[in-house]
N, C-alpha and C positions, 0 to 999 in steps of 0.2 A: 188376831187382827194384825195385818201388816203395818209395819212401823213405817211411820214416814219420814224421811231424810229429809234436813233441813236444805235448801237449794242456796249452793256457795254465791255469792251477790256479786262477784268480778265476772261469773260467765254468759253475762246478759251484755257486759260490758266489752269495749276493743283492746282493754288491756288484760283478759282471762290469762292465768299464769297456765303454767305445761302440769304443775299438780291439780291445778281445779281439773284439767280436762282430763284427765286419770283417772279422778274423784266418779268422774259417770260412769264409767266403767260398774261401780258399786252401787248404782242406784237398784231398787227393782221396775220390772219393766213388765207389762199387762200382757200376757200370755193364753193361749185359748184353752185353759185347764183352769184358769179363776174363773170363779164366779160372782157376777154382778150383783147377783141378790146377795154376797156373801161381805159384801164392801159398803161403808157408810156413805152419803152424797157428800161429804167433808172427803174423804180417800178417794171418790171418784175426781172432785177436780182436783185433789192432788195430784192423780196419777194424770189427766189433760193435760194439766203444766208441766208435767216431767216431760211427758209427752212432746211438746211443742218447743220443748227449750230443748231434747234432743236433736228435733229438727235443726231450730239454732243454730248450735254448735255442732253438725255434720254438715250445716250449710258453710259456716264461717270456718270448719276444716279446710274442706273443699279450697274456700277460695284462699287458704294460707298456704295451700300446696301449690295452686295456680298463682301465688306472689311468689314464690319460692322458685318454679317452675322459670320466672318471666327473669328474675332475678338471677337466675344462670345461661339463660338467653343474653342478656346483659350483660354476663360478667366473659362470657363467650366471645360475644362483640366488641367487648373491648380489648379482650384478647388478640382478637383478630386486628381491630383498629391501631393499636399497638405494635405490633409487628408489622403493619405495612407502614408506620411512621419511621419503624427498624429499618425494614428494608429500602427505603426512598432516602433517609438519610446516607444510607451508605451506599445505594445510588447514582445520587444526586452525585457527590463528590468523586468515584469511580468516572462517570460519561466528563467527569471534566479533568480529569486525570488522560484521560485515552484523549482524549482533543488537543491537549497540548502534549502530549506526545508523538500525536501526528504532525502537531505544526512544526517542533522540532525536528522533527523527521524527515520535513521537506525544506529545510533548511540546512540543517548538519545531522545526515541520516545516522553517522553512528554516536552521535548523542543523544539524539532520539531516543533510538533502541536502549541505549543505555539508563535512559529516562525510564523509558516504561519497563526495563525490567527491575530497579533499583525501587517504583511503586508496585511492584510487585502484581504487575499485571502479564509478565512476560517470565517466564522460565529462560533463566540463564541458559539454554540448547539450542544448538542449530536445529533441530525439528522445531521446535516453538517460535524461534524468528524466524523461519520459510515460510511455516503455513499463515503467518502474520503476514509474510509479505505476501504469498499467494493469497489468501482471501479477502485482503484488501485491497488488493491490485485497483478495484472499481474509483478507491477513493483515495487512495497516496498517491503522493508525485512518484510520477513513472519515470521521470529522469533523478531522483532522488534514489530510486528502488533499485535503480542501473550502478549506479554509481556506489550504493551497498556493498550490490555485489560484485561490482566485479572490482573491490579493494585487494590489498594481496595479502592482508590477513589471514592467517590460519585460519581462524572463526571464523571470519566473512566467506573463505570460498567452502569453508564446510557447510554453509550456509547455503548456498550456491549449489553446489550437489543435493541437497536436498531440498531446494525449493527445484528444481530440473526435476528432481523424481517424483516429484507431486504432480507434472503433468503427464498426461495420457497421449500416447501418439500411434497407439498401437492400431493397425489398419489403413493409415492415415501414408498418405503421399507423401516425399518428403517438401513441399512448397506448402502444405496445409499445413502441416506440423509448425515450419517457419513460423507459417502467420500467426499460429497458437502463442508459441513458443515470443516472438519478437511485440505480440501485442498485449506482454503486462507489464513490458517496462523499454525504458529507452538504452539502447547499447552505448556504454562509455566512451569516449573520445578515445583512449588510450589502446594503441594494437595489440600489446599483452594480455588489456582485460577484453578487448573483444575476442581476443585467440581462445583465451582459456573460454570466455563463456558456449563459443560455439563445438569448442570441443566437449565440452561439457555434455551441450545438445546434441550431439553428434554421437556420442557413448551411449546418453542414455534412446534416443533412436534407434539406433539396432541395436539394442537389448529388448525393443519392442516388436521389431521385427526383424529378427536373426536372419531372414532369406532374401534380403534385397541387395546387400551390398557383400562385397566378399571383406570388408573391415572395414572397422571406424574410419582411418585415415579417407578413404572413398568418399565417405558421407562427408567429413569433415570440408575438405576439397569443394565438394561440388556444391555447399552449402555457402560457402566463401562466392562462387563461381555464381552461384542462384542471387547472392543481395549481390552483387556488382552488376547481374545485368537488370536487375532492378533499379538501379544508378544510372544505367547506360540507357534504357528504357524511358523513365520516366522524369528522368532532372531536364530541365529545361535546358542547363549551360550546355548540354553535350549535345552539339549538332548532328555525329554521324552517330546514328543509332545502331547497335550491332544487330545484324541477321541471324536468323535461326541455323546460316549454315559456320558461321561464325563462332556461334555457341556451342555447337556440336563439335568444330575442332577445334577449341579451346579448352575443351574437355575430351580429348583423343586420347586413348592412353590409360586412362584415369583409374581405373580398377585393375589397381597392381599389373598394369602395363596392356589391358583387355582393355576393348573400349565396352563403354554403357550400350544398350539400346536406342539406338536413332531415335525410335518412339517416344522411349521413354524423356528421353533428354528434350523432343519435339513438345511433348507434353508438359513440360515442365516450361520450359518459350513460352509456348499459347498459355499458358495461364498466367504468366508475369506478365505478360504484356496486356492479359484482357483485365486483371484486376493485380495493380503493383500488393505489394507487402504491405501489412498496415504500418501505419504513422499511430502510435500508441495517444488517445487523448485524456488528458489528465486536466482538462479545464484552461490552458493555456498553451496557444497559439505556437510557442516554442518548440513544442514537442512535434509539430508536425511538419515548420518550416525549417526547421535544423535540424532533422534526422540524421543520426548516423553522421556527426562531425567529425573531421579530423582531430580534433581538442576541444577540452573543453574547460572548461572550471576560475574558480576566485583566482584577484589580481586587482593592486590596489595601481590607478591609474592618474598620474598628473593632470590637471586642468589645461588648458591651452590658454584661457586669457589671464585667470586668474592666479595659475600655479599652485591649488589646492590640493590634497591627494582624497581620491576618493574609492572606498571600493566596488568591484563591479567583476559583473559575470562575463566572462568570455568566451565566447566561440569562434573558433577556426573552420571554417568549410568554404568551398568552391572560390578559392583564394581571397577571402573576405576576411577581415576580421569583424565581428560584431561583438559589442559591449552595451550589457541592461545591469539597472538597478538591482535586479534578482530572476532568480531562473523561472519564477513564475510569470513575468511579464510580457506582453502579448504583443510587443512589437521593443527592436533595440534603442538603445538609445545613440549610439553612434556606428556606423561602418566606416571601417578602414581597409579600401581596395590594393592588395598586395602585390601592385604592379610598379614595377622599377622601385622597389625598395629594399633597404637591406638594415639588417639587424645586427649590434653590435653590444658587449658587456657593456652600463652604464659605468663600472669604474667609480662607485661613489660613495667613500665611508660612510656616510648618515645615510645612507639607503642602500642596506645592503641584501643582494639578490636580484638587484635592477636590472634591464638591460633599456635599449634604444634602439625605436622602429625609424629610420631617416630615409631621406629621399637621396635616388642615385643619380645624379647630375654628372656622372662622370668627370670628377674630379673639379667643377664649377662649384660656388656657390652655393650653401642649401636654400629650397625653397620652399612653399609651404607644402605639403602634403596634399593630395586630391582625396581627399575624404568628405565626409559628412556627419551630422550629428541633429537630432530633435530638441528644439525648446520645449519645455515644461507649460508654457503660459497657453499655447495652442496647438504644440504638437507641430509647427511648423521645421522642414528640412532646412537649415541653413546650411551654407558651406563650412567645412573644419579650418582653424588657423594655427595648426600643430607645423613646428617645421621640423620636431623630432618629439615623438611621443616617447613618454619614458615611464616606462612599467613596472613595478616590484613584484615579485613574487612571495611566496610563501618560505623555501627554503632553495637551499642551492640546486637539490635534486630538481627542484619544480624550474626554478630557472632553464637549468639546462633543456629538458626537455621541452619546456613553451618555446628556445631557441631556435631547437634544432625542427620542430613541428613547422614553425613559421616561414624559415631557410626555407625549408622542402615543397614546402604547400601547395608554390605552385606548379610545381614535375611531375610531382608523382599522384598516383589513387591512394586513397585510403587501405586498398583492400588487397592492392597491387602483389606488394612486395610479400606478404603474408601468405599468398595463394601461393607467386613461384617457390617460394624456401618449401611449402607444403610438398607443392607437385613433382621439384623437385627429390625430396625425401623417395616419394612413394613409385616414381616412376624413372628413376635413374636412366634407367636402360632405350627407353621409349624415345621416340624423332620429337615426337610432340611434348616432347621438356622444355624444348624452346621457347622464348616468350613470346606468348601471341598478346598484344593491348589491344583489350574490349574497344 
């Protein structure tokens, strides 16, 4: 007779140990070779209970694999929940890291950069701050991005050359190319850094298309040639507008002593004239009404009634002076008209770098200035009561130069003197070295 095992009493229960459930393993189990007549009714419901508590506990297996199961799902999830609390923390602080590094950026661009490479979102390389400035181009100040590069930094113009090779021009006219080229940031006041930047574009141009010009200097030339009559074109103050035959011999000569193509030069006209060069927009108004200034930059500025100093953004164009709170603001706060005035060193130990904007009474009297300036309260123009404004600069260099920028401002072009030293270089020989004013 088969012996019956005593049934462990924890396996009917929720706290069955991992030995009881072993223990089944050794039970016996009713197989189709016993026989029924051969077993007592005491062994037959023994064997039903074995029976029904195996069901039991292959049931409550079951469902301790499926807590098992649910309980790595769980531990999966939090895994996951876990690491995206990882990744948002570090994040979160990153998007606010880049944000104030763009605000500095459009305030003092090479602290900026210096910002976001020292948080370690920028590679100390000129490849790395190009394509920073190229792919941001949509969202940085574009007069902050100009002013980058065209510093005379080693860095910044390596800089420079490589945000220039990052654009594409191959195919492309050279007036399409411009507009590419002048619409992801605004050109510096200064004629050194607009020289170099357009020689820059100008290099890298015909290395895009090697068969258009017979050399850089050509290109360089005629691109100088292409934004002046963009000036000449479209600025308001310039009454006589140049003609297209004008522009053709203004540019006689021009390819190492060979003239251009009529056509082409004709083509290059009608397209300035149907649609000028972009005004790069950066969210404020500045960038589109001072394009292309004669100067531009900080300069801390004496009050008129109250004789406070204050600093403020200047720009030199179309013999204006204008002075804002910051380069992002969308209208100036004072204009100062550069007519019958003359400029002189302030001469003044506690402010040194200064110089003095006065009025030329020819040897009379001074009197006040014809200028203007905007209240704060309603934006209302009142008249200026300056009878000599007096201006500090940054250093001596900056002195000089805001001098001699302001002296000149109102004789010359911006673009003027830069094109003949060009033209001259390249076409010595030629009748049309002469000056022709647009």
């Amino acid at each position: 007779m088969t012996e019956v095992l005593p049934l462990p009493t924890g396996l009917f229960g929720k706290s069955s140990s991992t030995e009881e459930l072993n223990t089944l393993h050794a039970w016996p189990s009713v197989t189709p070779s016993m026989s029924v007549s051969s077993i007592t009714a005491a062994e037959q419901r023994d064997l039903q209970q074995i029976s029904q508590f195996r069901e039991r506990i292959e049931k409550e297996i079951e469902e301790l694999k499926s807590q098992i199961r649910k309980m790595g799902e769980d531990s999966n999830r939090q895994q996951e929940y876990e690491q995206l609390i990882q990744h948002a923390e570090k994040e979160i602080p990153t998007k606010e890291l880049w944000r104030t590094g763009r605000m500095r950026f459009s305030k003092h661009p090479s602290e900026g950069i210096k910002y976001l490479i020292e948080h370690g979102l920028l590679n100390k390389t000129a490849e790395d701050v190009a394509v920073f400035l190229f792919e941001g181009a949509e969202i940085l100040n574009k007069v902050a991005i100009g002013e980058y590069l065209g510093s005379v930094k080693d860095f910044n113009q390596s800089v420079l050359k490589c945000f220039v090779q990052l654009h594409q021009f191959k195919s492309m006219d050279l007036v399409n190319a411009l507009r590419l080229f002048l619409k992801s940031f605004v050109l510096p006041g200064e004629s050194q850094q607009i020289d170099r930047m357009i020689e820059t574009f100008a290099t890298r141009y015909c290395s895009c298309n090697p068969h258009i010009f017979s050399c850089t200097d050509t290109c360089y030339v005629l691109s100088f040639s292409i934004i002046m009559l963009n000036t000449g074109l479209h600025n308001p103050n310039v009454k006589d507008k140049p003609s297209v035959e004008k522009f053709i011999m203004m540019n006689k000569g021009l390819d190492n002593g060979q003239d251009l193509p009529h056509e082409l030069l004709t083509n290059y006209y009608d397209s300035i004239k149907k649609d000028p060069l972009p005004r790069p927009e950066d969210g404020s108004d500045l960038a589109e009404t001072f394009f292309s200034p004669d100067h531009q930059g900080w300069l801390v500025k004496e009050g008129g009634k109250h004789k406070n100093w204050k600093k403020r953004w200047f720009i030199l164009t179309d013999n204006c002076l204008y002075y804002f709170k910051s380069p992002q603001d969308k209208g100036p706060k004072g204009i100062i008209p550069l007519e019958n005035l003359q400029i002189r060193d302030g001469n003044d130990a506690k402010k040194p770098f200064m110089f003095e904007i006065f009025q030329d009474l020819m040897g009379s009297a001074l009197g006040t200035i014809k200028a203007c300036k905007v209240k704060d309260a309603n934006n209302a123009v009142v008249t200026g009561n300056h009878e000599v404004y007096r201006i500090q600069a940054n250093n001596e260099n900056e002195k000089t130069v805001w001098m001699k920028k302001i002296k000149a401002s109102i004789h010359r072009d911006p673009f003027f003197e830069m094109l003949q030293q060009r033209r001259q270089a390249v076409s010595q020989s030629s009748k049309s070295s002469q000056t022709v004013v647009l």
